[in-house]
C-alpha positions in Angstrom: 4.0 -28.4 1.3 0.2 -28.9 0.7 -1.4 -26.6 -1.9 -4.7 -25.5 -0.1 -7.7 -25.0 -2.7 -7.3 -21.0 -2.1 -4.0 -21.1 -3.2 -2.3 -21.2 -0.2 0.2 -23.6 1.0 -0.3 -25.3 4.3 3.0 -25.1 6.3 4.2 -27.9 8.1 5.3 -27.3 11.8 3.5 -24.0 11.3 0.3 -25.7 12.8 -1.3 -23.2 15.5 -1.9 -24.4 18.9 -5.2 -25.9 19.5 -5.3 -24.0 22.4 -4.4 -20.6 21.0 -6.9 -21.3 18.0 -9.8 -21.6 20.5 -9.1 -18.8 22.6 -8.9 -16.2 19.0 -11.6 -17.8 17.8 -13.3 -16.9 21.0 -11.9 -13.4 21.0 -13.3 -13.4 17.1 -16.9 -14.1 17.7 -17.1 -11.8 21.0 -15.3 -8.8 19.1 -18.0 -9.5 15.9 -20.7 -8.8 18.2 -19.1 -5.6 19.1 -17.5 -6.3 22.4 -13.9 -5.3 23.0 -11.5 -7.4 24.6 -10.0 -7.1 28.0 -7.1 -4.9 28.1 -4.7 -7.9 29.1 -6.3 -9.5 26.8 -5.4 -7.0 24.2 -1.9 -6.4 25.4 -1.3 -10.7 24.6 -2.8 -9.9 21.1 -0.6 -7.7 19.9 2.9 -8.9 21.2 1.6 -12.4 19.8 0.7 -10.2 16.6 4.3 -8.3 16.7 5.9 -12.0 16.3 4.4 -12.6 13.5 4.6 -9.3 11.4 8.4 -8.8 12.4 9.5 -11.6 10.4 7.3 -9.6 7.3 9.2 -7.8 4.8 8.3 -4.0 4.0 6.3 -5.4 1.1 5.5 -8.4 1.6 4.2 -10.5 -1.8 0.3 -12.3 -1.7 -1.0 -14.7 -3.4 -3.9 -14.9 -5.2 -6.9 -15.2 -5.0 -7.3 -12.5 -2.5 -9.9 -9.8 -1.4 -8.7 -6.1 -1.4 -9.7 -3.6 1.4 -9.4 0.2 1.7 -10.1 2.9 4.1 -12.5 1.2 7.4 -12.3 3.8 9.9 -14.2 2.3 12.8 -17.3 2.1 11.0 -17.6 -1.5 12.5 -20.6 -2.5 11.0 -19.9 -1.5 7.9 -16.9 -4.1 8.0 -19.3 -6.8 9.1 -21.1 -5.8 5.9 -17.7 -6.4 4.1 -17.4 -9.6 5.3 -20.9 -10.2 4.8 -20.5 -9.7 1.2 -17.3 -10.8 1.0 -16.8 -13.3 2.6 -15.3 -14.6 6.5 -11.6 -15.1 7.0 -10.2 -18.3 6.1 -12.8 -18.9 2.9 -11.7 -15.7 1.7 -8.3 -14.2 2.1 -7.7 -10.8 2.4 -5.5 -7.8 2.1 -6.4 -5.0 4.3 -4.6 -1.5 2.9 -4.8 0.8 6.3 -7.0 3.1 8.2 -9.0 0.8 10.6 -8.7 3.5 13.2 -10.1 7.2 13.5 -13.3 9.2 12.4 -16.4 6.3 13.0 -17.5 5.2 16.4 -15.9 1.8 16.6 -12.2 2.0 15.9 -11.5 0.0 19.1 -13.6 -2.8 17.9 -12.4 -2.4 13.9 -8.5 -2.3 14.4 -9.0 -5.8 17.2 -10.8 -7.6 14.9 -8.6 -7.3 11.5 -5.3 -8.0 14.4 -7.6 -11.0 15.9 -7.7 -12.1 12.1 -4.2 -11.8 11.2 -2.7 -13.6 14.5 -5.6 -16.4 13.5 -4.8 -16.4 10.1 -1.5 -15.0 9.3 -1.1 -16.7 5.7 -4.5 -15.9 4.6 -4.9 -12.0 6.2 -2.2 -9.3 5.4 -2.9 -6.0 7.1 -0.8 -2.8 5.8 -0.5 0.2 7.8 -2.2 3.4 6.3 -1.5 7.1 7.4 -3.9 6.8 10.0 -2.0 4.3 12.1 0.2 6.7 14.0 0.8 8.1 17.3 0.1 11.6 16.2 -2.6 11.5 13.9 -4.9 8.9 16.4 -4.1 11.8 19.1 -6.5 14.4 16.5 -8.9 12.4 14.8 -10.6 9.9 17.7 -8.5 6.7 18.4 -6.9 7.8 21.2 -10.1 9.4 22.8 -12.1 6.2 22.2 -9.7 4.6 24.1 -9.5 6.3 26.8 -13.0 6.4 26.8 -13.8 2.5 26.7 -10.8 1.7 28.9 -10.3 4.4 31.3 -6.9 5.1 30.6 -4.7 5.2 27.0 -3.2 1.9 27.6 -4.9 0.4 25.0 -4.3 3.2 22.6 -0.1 2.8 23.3 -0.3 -0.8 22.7 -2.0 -0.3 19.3 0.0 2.2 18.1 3.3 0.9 18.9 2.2 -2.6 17.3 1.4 0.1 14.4 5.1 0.1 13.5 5.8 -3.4 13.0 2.9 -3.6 10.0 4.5 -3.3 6.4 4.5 -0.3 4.5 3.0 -2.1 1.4 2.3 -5.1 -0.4 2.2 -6.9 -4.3 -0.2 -9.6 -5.5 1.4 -12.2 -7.5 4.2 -9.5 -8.1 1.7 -7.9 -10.8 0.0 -5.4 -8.5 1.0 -2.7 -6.3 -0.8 -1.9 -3.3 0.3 0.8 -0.9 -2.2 2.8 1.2 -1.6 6.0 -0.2 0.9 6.1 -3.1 4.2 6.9 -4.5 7.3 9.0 -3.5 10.1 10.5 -5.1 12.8 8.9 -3.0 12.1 5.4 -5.0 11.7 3.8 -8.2 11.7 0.1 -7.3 10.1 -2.0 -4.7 13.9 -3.6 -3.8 14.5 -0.2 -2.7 11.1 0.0 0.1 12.1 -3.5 0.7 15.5 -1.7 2.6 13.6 1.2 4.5 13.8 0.6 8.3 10.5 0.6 8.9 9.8 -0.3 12.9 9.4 3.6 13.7 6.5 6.2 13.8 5.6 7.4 10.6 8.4 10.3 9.9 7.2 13.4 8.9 8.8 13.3 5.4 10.5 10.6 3.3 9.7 7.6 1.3 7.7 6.0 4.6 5.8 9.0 4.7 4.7 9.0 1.0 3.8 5.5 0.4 1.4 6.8 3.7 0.4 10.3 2.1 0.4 10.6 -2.0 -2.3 10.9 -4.1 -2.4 10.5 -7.8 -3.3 14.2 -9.7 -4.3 15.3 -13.4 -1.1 17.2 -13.5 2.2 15.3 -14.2 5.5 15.2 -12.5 5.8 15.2 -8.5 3.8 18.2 -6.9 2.8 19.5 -3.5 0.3 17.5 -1.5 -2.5 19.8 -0.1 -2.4 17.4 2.8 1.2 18.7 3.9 2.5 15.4 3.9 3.4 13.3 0.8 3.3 14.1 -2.9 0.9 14.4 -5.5 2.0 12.3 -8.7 1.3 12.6 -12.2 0.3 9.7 -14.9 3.8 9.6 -16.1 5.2 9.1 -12.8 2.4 6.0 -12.5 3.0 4.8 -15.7 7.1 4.9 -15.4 7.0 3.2 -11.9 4.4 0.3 -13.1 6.7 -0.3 -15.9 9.5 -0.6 -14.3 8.6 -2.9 -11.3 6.4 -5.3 -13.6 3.1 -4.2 -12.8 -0.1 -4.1 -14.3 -1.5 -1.5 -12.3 -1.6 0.1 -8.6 -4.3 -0.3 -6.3 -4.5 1.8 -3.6 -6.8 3.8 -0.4 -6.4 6.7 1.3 -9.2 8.9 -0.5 -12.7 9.3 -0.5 -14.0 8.2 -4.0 -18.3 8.2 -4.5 -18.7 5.1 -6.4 -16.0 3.6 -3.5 -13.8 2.9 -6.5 -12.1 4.8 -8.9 -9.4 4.0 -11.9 -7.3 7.1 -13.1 -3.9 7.5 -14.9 -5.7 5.5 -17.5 -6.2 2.2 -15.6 -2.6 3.0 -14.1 -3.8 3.5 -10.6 -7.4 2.3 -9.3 -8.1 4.0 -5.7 -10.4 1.6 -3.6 -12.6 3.2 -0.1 -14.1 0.7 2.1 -15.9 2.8 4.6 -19.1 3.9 3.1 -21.2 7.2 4.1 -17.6 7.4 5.5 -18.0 9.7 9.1 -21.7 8.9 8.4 -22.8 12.0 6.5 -20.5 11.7 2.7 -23.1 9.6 1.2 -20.3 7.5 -0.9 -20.8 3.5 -1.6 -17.8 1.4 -1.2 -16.1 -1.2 -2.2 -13.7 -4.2 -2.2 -11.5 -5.7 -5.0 -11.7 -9.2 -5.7 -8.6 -10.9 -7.7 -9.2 -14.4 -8.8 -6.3 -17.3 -9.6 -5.7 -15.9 -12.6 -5.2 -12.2 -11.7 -8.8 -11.2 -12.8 -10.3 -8.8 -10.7 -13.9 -7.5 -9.8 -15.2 -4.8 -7.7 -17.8 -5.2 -5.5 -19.7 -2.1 -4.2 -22.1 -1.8 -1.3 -24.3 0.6 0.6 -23.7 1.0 4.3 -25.0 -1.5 7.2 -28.5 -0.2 9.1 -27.0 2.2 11.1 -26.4 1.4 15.2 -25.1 3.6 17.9 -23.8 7.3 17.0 -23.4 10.3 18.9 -26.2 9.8 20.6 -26.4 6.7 21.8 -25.3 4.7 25.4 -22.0 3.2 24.1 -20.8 6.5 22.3 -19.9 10.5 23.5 -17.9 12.1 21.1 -16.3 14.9 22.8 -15.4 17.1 19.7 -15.1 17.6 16.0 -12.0 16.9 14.8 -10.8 18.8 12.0 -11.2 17.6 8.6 -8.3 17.8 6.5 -9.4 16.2 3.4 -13.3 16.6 3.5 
């Protein structure tokens, strides 16, 4: 095993097809300059894509050093801003914590390109799957729509979402950070114990799949009602309790809108990270990304949305209603 200089190890008779690497990149650069693949084309991607993450644990460990991602959703050029600033896939390696889909114009174009990365780079790009990728919700809040819309039909859209549950349910850097996309749950204490969920269904409408989806971290202590209607709210105790029981320095995690597009609470025990900034084009937030170094350092880069293209009113988009905001 060679040690790559980004702290990687190059695995032998793991080589991708020279082939195979020319057609993704292909796919890559087309899908950067916001075209969408074919749907056969999409349909190969993501049962090449469901190989690869079915042999993933729930929470699968990544190295460092390692770029963390929040909430995208479909603000497409806003992720070419992120990578942009932070850097293209292999240089950099990332860790992508869920929501690529619903609520901007360009889900189609978002959720291809970080599955394009991950079949093209699958030890240097883990992707996580956040409430948002799910039948039902992509039904209310635009996936499934867009879809239909660019495609004529909601092939696409079934393809996606059933490739949705093979992603893992969370992840640890250097098994000293915790990063789920929306937090923690009363049914577990340890990761060993997410590591045995069966995972390879929708996300249920309660349990610990659901809450790793759903929580949110609160002022008030102890486990409390989500206003979401799914998942918990959990206390500082709770954060501090699970964090020193599993090892970890603190949790990273998405799922909520944040101004400054990061935000530490529980006294550095949780730090909540948004990616999508002037998310659905009108909440005037930055965003950010979380860089962690070698030697578990981390830094937070924040940035301003991309000149904006396209929107209701232009060619490529019609949206065809407001769907309803339930954490605005």
């Amino acid at each position: 095993r060679v040690q790559s200089r980004r702290g990687h190890c190059a695995l032998p008779g793991r080589r991708m097809e020279a082939s195979l690497a020319k057609e993704l990149d292909e796919q890559i650069a087309s899908v950067m300059d916001c075209k969408f693949l074919k749907e056969e084309e999409v349909i190969r991607l993501c049962e090449r894509t469901k190989e690869i993450l079915q042999g993933d644990q729930n929470v699968p460990n990544v190295a460092a050093p390692v770029t963390v991602v929040g909430d995208i959703h479909g603000q497409f050029y806003d992720l070419l801003e992120l990578f942009r600033i932070g850097g293209d896939a292999p240089d950099t390696n990332y860790l992508f914590m869920g929501d690529y889909v619903d609520r901007g114009y360009y889900s189609v174009e978002c959720v291809t390109l970080v599955v394009l990365l991950k079949l093209r780079y699958p030890h240097r790009v883990t992707i996580l799957r956040g409430n948002h990728e799910s039948r039902q919700i992509t039904q209310v809040y635009g996936f499934y729509d867009e879809c239909v819309r660019k495609y004529g039909s909601a092939n696409v859209w079934k393809v996606f979402t059933d490739l949705f549950d093979y992603l893992p349910l969370a992840a640890t850097i250097d098994k000293q950070l915790f990063c789920p996309h929306g937090g923690l749950s009363p049914s577990f204490d340890t990761v060993a114990q997410m590591q045995q969920l069966e995972r390879f269904q929708e996300i249920p409408h309660e349990g610990p799949i659901c809450d790793l989806m759903w929580s949110d971290p609160d002022d008030r202590v102890g486990w409390g009602i989500s206003p979401r209607g799914a998942g918990y709210t959990f206390g500082q105790d709770v954060s501090e309790q699970f964090n020193h029981t599993n090892g970890f320095e603190f949790i990273v995690r998405a799922h909520q809108l944040v101004m400054e597009g990061y935000n530490w609470s529980h006294e550095n025990a949780v730090v909540t990270l948004f990616s999508a900034p002037n998310y659905c084009y009108r909440c005037g937030n930055q965003a950010a990304i979380m860089e962690v170094d070698e030697h578990m350092h981390t830094k937070f880069i924040q940035y301003d949305p991309a000149p904006r293209r396209g929107g209701p009113n232009s060619k490529e988009v019609s949206v065809t209603r407001q769907a309803p905001d339930y954490f605005l």
